[in-house]
Structures are given as C-alpha cells and as structure tokens.
C-alpha positions as CSV (number, residue, x, y, z in Angstrom):
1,X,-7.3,-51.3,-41.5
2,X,-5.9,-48.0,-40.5
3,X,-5.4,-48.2,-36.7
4,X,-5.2,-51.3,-34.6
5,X,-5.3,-52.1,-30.9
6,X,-3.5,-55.0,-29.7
7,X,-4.4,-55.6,-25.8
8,X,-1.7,-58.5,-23.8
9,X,-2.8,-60.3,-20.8
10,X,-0.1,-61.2,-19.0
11,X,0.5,-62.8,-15.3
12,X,1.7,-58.9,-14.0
13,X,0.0,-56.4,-16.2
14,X,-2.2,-55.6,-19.2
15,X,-0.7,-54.0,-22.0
16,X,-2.2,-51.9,-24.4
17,X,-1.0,-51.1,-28.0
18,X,-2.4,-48.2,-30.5
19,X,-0.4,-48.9,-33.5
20,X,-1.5,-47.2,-37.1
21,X,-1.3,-48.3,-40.5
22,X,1.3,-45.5,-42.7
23,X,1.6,-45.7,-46.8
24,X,4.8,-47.4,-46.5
25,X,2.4,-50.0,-44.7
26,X,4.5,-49.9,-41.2
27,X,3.1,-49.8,-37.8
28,X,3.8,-46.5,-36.0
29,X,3.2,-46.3,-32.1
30,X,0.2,-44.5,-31.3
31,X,-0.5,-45.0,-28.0
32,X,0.4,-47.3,-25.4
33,X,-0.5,-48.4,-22.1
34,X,-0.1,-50.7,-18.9
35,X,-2.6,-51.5,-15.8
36,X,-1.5,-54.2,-13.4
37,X,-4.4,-56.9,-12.7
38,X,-1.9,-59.5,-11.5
39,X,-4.3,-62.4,-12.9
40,X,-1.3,-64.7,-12.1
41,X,-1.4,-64.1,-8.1
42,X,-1.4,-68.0,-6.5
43,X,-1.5,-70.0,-9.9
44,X,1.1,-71.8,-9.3
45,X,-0.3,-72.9,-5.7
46,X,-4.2,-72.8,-6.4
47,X,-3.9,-73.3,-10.5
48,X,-6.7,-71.1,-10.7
49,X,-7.1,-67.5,-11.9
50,X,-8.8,-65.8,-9.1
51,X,-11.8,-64.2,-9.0
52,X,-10.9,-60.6,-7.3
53,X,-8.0,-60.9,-10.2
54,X,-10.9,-61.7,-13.0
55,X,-13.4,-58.8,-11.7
56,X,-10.5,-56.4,-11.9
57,X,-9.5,-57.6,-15.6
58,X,-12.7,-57.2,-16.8
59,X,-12.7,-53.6,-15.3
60,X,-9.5,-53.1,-17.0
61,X,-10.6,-54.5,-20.5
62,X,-13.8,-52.7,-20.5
63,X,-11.8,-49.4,-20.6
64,X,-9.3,-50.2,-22.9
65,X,-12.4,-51.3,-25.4
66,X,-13.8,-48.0,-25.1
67,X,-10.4,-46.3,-25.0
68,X,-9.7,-47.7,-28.2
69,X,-12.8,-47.0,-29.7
70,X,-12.4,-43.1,-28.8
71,X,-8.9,-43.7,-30.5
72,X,-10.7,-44.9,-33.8
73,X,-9.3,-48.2,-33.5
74,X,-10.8,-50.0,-36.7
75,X,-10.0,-53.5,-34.7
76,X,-9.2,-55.1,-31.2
77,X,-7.3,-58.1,-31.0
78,X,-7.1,-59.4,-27.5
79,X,-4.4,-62.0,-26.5
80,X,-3.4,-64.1,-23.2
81,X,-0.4,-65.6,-22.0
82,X,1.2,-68.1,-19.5
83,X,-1.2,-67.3,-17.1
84,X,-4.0,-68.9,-19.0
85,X,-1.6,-71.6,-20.0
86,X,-1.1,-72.1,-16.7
87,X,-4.8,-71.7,-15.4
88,X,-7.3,-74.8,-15.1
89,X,-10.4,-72.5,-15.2
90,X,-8.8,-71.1,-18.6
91,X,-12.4,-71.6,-20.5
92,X,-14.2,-70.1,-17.6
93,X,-12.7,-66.7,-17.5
94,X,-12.0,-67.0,-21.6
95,X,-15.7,-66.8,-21.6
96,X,-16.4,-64.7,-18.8
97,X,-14.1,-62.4,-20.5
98,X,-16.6,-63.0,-24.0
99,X,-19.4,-62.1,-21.9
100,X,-18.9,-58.8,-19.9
101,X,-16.5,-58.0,-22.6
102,X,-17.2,-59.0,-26.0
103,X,-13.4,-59.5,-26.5
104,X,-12.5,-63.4,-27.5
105,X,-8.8,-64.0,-26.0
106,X,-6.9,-65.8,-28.4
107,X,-4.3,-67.7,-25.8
108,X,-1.1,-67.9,-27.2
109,X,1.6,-71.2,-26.9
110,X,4.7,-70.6,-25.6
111,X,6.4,-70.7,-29.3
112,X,3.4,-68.3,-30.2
113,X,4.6,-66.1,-27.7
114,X,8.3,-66.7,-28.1
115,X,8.5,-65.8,-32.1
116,X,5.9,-63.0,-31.9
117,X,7.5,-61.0,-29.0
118,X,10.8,-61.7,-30.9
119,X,9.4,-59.8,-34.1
120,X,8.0,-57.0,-32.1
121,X,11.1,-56.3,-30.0
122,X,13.5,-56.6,-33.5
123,X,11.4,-54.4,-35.4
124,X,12.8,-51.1,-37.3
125,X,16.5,-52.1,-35.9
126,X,19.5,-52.9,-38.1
127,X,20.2,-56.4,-36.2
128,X,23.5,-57.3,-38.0
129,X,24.6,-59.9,-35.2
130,X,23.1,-63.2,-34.0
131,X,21.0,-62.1,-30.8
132,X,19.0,-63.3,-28.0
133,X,16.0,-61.6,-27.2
134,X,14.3,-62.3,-24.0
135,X,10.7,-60.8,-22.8
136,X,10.8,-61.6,-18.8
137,X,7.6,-62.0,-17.9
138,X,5.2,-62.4,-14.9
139,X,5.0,-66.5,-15.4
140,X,7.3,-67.2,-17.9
141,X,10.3,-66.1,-20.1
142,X,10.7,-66.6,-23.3
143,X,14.7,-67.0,-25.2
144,X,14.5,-66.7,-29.1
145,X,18.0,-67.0,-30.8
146,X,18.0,-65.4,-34.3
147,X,20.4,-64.7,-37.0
148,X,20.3,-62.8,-40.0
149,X,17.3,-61.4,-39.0
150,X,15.9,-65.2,-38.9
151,X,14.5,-67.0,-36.0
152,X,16.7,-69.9,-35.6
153,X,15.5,-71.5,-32.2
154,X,13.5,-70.5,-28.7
155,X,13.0,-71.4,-25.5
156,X,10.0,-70.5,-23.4
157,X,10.5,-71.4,-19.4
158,X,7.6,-71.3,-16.6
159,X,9.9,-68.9,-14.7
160,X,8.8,-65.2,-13.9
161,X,8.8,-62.0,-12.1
162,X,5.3,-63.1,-9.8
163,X,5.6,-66.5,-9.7
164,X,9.6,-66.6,-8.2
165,X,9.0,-64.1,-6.2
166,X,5.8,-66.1,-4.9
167,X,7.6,-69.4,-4.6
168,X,11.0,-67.5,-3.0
169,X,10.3,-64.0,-0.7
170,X,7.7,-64.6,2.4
171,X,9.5,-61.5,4.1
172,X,9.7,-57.9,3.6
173,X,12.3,-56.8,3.6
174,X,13.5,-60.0,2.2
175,X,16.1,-61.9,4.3
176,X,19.2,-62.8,2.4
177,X,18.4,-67.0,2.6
178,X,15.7,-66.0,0.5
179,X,17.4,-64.2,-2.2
180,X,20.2,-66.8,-2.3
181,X,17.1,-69.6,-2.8
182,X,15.6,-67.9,-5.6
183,X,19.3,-66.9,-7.6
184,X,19.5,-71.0,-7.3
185,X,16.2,-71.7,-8.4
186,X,17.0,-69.5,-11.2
187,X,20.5,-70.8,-12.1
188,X,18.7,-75.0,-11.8
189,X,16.4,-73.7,-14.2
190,X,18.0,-72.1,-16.8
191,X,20.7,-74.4,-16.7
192,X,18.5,-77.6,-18.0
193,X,17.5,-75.6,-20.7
194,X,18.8,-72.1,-21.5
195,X,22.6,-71.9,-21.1
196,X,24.0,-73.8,-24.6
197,X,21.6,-71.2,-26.5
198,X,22.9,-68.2,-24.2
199,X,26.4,-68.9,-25.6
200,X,25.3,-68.6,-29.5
201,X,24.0,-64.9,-29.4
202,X,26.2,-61.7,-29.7
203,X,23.9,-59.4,-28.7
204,X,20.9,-59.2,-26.0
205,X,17.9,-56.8,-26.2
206,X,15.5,-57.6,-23.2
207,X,11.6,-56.5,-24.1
208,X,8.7,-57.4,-20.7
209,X,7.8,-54.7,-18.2
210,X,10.9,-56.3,-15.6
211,X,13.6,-54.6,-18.4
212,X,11.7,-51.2,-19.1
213,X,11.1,-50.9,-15.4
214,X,14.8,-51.1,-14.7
215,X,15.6,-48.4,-18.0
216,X,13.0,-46.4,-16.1
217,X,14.6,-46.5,-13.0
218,X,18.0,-46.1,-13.9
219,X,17.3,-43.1,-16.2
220,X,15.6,-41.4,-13.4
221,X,12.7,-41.1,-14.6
222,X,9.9,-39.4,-12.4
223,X,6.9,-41.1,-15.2
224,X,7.3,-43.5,-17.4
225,X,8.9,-42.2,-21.4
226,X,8.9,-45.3,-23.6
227,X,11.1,-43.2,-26.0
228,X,13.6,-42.5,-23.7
229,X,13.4,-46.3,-22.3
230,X,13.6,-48.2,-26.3
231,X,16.7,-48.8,-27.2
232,X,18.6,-47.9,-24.2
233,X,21.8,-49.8,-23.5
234,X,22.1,-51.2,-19.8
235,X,25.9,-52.6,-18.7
236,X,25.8,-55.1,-16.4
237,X,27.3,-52.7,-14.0
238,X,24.5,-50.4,-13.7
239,X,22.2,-53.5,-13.3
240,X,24.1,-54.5,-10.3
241,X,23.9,-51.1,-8.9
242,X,20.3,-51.2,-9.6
243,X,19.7,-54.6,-7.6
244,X,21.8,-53.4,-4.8
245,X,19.5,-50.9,-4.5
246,X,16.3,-52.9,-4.1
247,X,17.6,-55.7,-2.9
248,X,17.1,-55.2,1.4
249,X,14.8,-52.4,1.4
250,X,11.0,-52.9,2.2
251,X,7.9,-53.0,0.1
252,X,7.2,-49.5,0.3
253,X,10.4,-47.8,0.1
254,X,10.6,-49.8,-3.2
255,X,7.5,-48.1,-4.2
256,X,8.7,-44.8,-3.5
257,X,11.8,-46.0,-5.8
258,X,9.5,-47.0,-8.5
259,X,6.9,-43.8,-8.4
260,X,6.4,-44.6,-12.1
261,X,5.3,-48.0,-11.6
262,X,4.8,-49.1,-8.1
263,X,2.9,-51.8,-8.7
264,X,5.8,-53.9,-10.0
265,X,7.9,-52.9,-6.9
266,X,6.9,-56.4,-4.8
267,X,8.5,-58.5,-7.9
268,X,11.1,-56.5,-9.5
269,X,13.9,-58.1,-7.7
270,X,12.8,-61.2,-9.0
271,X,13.1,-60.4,-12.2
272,X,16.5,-58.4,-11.8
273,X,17.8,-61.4,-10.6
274,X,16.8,-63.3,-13.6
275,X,17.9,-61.0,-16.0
276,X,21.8,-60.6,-13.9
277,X,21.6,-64.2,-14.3
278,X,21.1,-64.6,-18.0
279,X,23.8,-61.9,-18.6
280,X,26.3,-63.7,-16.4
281,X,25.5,-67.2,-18.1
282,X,25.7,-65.4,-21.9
283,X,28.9,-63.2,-20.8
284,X,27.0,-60.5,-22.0
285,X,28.5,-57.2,-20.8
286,X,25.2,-54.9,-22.0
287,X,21.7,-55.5,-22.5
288,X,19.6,-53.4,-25.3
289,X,16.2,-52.4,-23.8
290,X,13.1,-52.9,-26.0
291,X,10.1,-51.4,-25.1
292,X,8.6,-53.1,-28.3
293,X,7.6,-56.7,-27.8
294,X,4.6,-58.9,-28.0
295,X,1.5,-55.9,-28.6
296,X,4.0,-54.8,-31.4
297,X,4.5,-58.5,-32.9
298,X,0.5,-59.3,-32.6
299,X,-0.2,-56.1,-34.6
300,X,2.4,-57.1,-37.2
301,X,1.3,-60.9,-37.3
302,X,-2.3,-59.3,-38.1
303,X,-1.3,-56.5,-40.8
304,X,0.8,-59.5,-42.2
305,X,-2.2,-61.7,-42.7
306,X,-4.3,-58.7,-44.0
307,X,-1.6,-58.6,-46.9
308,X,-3.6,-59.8,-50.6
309,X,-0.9,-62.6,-50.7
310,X,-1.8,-64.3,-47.4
C-alpha cells in the first residue's frame, strides 16, 4: 500500500485525503480536498437524507473515485458520519451509494469518530500537556481528552454547524433573539455533558472545516492554504473579532467574506459560536488549529491494521 485515499461524508462537506506511504512508514499529505453536498440539510426535521442531497453526493463521489485513481491511489476507503447516524433511510443511500458508486461507506459510531479524528488531528505534534481536541462538525462534535499522548475519555454531542443553525436562524441577516437562542441552546447542551471534561485539558487544538474556516479567514486568505491554516494559534480575542464580523451581516456579504469557502458562510456563525463557547467554559485563552483530523486518522487506523503484527 503506497498511496491511500480516505474520502469523509460529513453533514456539511466531503473531504478528500491523498495521503502516501514513506520508508519510515508515515503518512505524508498528498492531496486534499473539500466539496459541500450538505447531506445533513433537514435531518433533524424530516430524519431523512434527501434525495437532491444524495444525487449531488454521488456526483461528488464519482469524481473523487476517479480523481484518486489518476492519483495512483492503490485503495479508497470511504467513511460516513452523524448524518447517517442520524438518517432513517441510512441503508438506502449506503446502498445507493454501492451502486452508482462502487464505494461501501463504513459508518462510523460517535466513539469511532471521536478517537479517530483525535489521532489524526495529534499526529506529528509534540503534545506534552493533557488536551482537548474537538472536530466541530456539521451534526455533531466530538470532545476527546487525552494525556500523555493517551486517549483518556470523549464525548461525542448531536450539536453542529447545519443543524443549530437550522434549529436557531430563520432570518438573514439574523436578528439578535436568534443568536441569543442558539448561544443558550449551546451553553444547555454542553453543560449536561461537556463542561467537567473542559476543565481537565491544558491545551485545545480544534480540527472540522468550522475551525480552518475561521484560520482561513483570519489569515486573510484569498484561497484556501492548509499549510498556512495547521497549526495556527487562534486567541480568543481574534475569535471574537471574527464573530463580530459575521455576526449581523447578510448571507451574501458573508459569502463575499468567505471567497475561499462560501458555501460554509450560511452556518459558520453557528459554529463560531460553539467554539467561543467551549473556550469560555475551558478558560482557554488560545485554540491550536488542526487541519488534520478524521481522513488523517482513517488512513492511519488502515496502515495500522496493514502492519504484520495486526
């Protein structure tokens, strides 16, 4: 196994990961890319995937496939997340996928999801204090609190970028009752759950596209540089400033704010907000941005179990 292609299914987007196989038997980032088929739109209201969202997948997928085939990808692993979790036509569109396809989705459990997007967002650093990472996603967010390079505990919560945002903002621009309904259905939620293991971490490195978006934006960036965006530090100040920004302004000038990515710009406020709100809760004055998460830890999880001792 030389090169592998990891493609993610999220709620928002669909992330692609090119990683190859060096001597030193390490993953090294090839290529990487995102497309937005927002498979998550309604599931909380209808609990279906919808079908405008499925054909637009399966557009999606069948260009990857052959993008990675032109890469010399040697093997495609294809997995879901919350939005099939979430999703009461899971089979149907697992084997719709099958069909027009060929890819079989392997749909990840919330601890799946939790522990691998953990690895992939630790990987290559020098972690030498306990830390929380937390991938925001479209439907969910997972917490994973590790120590000593150990996973010691996680937390995955049905609360994300499209489905607050859904539940929360009817208006654009959004009226200010709104916001302060979704900062409380935030703070209700994390509180049952989230808080206690907020207070053991030291460090906080935020991987999903709501954190690299905000890198992005704050770093100016005219197109998205995922080395410029990994490992950037982001105080809680210049998140602030960043959600001031958004926060009142309409749809489209929030597109024009997020030329590199304007698909996100109807749900990034959301998912600001979530992240201010777990800073706040863990004290956390700065926030490490990973652009390494779950593709990363899939690829790892597979050249692990490819190992002779496995």
């Amino acid at each position: 196994m030389n090169r592998l292609a990891v493609i993610d299914i999220g709620t928002h987007s669909i992330l692609y990961f090119l990683g190859e196989i060096n001597k030193n038997n390490q993953i090294i980032m090839v290529d990487q890319a995102v497309q937005a088929a927002r498979l998550g739109r309604n599931i909380e209201s209808q609990g279906i995937i919808e079908e405008q969202a499925i054909k637009k997948a399966i557009d999606i997928l069948n260009r990857l496939n052959q993008k990675a085939l032109d890469q010399k990808a040697n093997r495609i692993i294809v997995v879901g997340t919350r939005v099939f979790r979430a999703a009461m036509n899971q089979k149907l569109v697992c084997k719709r996928i099958r069909k027009e396809t060929g890819f079989d989705v392997e749909v990840l459990s919330d601890q799946e999801e939790a522990r691998w997007s953990y690895i992939g967002a630790t990987y290559g650093r020098c972690i030498d204090q306990s830390v929380i990472v937390l991938d925001i996603g479209g439907g969910s967010t997972e917490f994973v609190y590790g120590k000593d390079n150990h996973i010691c505990e996680l937390i995955s919560i049905n609360l994300g970028a499209v489905n607050l945002t859904e539940k929360c903002i009817h208006h654009d621009p959004p009226l200010k009752q709104e916001v302060d309904v979704l900062l409380e259905m935030i703070h209700v939620t994390l509180k049952k759950k989230v808080y206690p293991l907020l207070r053991k971490g030291e460090q906080i490195i935020a991987s999903g596209g709501t954190a690299t978006t905000l890198a992005a934006f704050q770093l100016q960036l005219d197109c998205y540089r995922p080395n410029r965006v990994d490992g950037y530090v982001m105080s809680v100040q210049d998140l602030e400033s960043s959600i001031n920004q958004i926060m009142f302004i309409s749809l489209l000038q929030r597109q024009q704010l997020l030329s590199f990515d304007p698909a996100r710009a109807d749900i990034i406020l959301a998912g600001s907000m979530i992240l201010k709100t777990i800073m706040s809760a863990g004290g956390f004055e700065n926030v490490m941005i990973s652009d390494q998460g779950l593709p990363l830890g899939i690829a790892l999880k597979a050249l692990q179990s490819n190992q002779p001792n496995h």
